[in-house]
C-alpha positions in Angstrom: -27.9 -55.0 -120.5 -25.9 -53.5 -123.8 -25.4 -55.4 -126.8 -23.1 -54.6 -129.8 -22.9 -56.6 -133.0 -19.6 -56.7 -134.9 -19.7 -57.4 -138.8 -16.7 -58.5 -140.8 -17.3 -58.3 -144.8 -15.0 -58.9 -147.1 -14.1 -59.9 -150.6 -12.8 -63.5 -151.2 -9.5 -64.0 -152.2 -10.5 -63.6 -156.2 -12.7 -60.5 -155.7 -15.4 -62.7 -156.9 -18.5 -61.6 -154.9 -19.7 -58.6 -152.2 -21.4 -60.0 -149.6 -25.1 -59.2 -148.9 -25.7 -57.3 -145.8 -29.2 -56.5 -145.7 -30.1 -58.6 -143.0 -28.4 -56.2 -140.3 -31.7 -54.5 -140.9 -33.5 -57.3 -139.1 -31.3 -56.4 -135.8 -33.0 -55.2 -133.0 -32.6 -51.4 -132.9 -31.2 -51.3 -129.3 -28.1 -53.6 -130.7 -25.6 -50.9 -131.6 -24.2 -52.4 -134.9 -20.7 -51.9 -135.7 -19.8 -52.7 -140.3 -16.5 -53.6 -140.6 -15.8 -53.3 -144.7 -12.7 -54.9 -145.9 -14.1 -54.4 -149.6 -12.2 -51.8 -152.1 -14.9 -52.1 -154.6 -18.5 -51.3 -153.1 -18.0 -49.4 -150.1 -21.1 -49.6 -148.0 -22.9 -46.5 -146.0 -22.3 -46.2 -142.3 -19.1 -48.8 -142.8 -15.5 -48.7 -141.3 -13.0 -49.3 -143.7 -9.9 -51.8 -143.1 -7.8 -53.1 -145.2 -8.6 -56.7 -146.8 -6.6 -59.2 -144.4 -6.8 -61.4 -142.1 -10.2 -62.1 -142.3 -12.6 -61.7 -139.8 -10.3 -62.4 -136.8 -8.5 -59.5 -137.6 -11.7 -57.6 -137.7 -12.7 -58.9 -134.4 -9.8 -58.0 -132.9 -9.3 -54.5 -133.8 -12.2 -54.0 -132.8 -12.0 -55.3 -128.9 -8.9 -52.9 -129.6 -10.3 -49.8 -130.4 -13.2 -50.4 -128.4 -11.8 -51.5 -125.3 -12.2 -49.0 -122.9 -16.2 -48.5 -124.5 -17.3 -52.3 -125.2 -20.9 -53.4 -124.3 -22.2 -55.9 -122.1 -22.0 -58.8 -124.9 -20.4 -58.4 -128.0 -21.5 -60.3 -131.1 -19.1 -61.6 -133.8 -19.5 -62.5 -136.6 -18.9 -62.7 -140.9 -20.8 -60.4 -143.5 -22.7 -63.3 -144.5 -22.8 -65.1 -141.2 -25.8 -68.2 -142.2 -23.6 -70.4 -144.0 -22.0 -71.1 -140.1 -25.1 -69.7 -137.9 -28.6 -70.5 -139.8 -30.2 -68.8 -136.6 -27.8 -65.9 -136.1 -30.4 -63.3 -135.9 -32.4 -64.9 -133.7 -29.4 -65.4 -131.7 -28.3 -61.5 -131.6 -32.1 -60.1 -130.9 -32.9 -62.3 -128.3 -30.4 -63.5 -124.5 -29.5 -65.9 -122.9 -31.4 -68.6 -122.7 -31.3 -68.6 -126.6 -27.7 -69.0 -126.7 -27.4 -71.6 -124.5 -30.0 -73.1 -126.6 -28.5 -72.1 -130.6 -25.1 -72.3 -129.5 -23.1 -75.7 -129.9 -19.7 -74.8 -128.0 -19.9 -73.3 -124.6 -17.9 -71.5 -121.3 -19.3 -69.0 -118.6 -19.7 -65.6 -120.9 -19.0 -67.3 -124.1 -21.2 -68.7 -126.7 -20.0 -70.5 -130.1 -21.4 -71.1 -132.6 -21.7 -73.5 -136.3 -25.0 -74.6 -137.5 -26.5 -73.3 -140.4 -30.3 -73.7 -141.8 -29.2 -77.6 -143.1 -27.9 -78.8 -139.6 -23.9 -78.9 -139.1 -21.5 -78.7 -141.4 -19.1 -81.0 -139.5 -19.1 -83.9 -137.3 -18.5 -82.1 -133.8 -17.3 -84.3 -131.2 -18.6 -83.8 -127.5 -16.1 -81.1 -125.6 -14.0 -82.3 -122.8 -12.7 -78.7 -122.5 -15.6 -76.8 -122.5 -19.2 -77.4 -123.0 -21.2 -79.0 -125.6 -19.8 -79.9 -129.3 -16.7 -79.2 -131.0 -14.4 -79.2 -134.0 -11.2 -81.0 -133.2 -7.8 -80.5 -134.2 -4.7 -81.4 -132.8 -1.3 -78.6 -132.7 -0.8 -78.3 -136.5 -4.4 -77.9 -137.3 -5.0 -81.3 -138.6 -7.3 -83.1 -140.0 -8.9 -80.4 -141.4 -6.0 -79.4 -143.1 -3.6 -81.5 -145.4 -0.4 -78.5 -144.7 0.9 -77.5 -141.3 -1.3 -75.0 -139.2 1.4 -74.2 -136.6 -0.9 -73.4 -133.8 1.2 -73.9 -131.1 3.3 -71.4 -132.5 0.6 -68.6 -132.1 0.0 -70.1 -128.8 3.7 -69.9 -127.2 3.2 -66.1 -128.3 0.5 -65.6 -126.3 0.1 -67.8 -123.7 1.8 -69.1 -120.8 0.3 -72.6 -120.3 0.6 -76.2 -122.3 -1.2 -76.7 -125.1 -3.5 -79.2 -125.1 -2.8 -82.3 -127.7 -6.3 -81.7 -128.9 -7.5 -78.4 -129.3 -11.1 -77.6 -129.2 -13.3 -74.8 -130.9 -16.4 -73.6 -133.1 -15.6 -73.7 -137.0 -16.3 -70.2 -139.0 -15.4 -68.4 -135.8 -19.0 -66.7 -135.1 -19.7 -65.9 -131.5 -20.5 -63.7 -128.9 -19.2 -63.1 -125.6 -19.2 -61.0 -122.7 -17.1 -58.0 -122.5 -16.0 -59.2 -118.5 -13.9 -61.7 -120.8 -12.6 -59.7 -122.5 -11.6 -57.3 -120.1 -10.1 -60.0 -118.1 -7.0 -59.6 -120.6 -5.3 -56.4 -120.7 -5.1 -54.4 -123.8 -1.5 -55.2 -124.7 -2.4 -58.7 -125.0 -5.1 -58.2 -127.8 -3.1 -55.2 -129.6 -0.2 -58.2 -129.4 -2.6 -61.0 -130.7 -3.8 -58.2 -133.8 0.0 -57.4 -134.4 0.9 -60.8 -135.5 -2.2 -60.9 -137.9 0.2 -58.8 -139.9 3.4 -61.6 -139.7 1.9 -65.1 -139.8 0.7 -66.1 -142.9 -1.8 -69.0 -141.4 -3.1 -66.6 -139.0 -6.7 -66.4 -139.4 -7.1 -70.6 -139.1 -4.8 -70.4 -136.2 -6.8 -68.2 -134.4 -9.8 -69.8 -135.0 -9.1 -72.7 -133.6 -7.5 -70.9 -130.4 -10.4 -68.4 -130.0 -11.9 -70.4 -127.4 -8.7 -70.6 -125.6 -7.7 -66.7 -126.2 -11.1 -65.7 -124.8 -11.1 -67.8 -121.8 -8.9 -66.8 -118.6 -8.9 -70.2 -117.5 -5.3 -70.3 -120.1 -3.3 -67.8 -118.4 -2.0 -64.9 -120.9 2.3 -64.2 -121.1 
């Protein structure tokens, strides 16, 4: 069984702070690590450079779309400084299965999500209905979480061709890891589609973290 770990780092909005990234050299060797570097300033070694937007989603999915054709058994996302959301996350990335089932706190057959850091959770989940486990909830607009608008169904109608359920479900901080069948049971024009409009909407990144779940699973039919 392969496993592949993919990092996003980035620079907060301000350019304020460069992430610390020195735990990737607590990874198990046999993890093939990929260092995604959205920072213009320090410029780590052995990085691949993208340009600083839409945050890690945008990461995560150029990667499933340069890699599709080469991905590894189970693929591992997550930030440059991942423990604020996943306390446990190298744990989670050196060991299998049974330690995801265990760490994890959102679940679905070949996905595993995740949001509890070294204090406990950092929100009040909610038992799924959807999936399995505990959740952050939100309903089409991305509220409560957020006082503005977060037209998620708007990113939904572009990509998939089912209703939208009045409450969605998913794993805040978007950290997770998943199995590349899953992945592969979407065709490559639908993730180069979901990257593209990384570069249109301006609430992207929030909308597609709370529609990951539902992007990943092929229980929601694609368009």
């Amino acid at each position: 069984m392969t496993r592949e770990l993919v990092v996003s780092s980035y620079l907060d909005d301000k350019a304020r702070y460069v992430e610390d990234i020195s735990w990737l050299q607590r990874i198990d060797p046999n993890v093939k690590i990929y260092l995604y570097n959205k920072n213009e300033v320090n410029k780590y070694t052995n990085s691949i450079h993208l340009p600083n937007i839409g945050r890690e989603g945008h990461t995560y999915l150029h990667h499933i779309c340069e890699n599709y054709n080469n991905l590894s058994d189970y693929i591992f996302f997550f930030q440059g400084y991942p423990f604020d959301h996943t306390g446990s996350c190298i744990e989670i990335i050196n060991e299998y299965h049974d330690i995801w089932n265990l760490k994890s706190q959102l679940r679905f057959e070949g996905y595993w999500g995740y949001c509890h850091n070294y204090l406990g959770t950092m929100w009040n989940l909610n038992e799924s209905l959807q999936f399995d486990g505990e959740c952050l909830k939100c309903d089409v607009n991305g509220k409560p979480q957020h006082h503005h608008n977060i037209p998620c169904f708007e990113l939904w109608e572009e990509m998939l061709d089912c209703e939208i359920p009045k409450e969605l479900e998913f794993n805040p901080g978007n950290q997770f890891n998943i199995s590349k069948e899953l992945i592969l049971s979407r065709g490559l024009p639908f993730w180069e589609k979901l990257l593209s409009l990384s570069y249109t909407r301006e609430l992207w990144p929030w909308e597609l973290e709370r529609l990951m779940p539902y992007m990943m699973n092929p229980k929601y039919k694609s368009k």
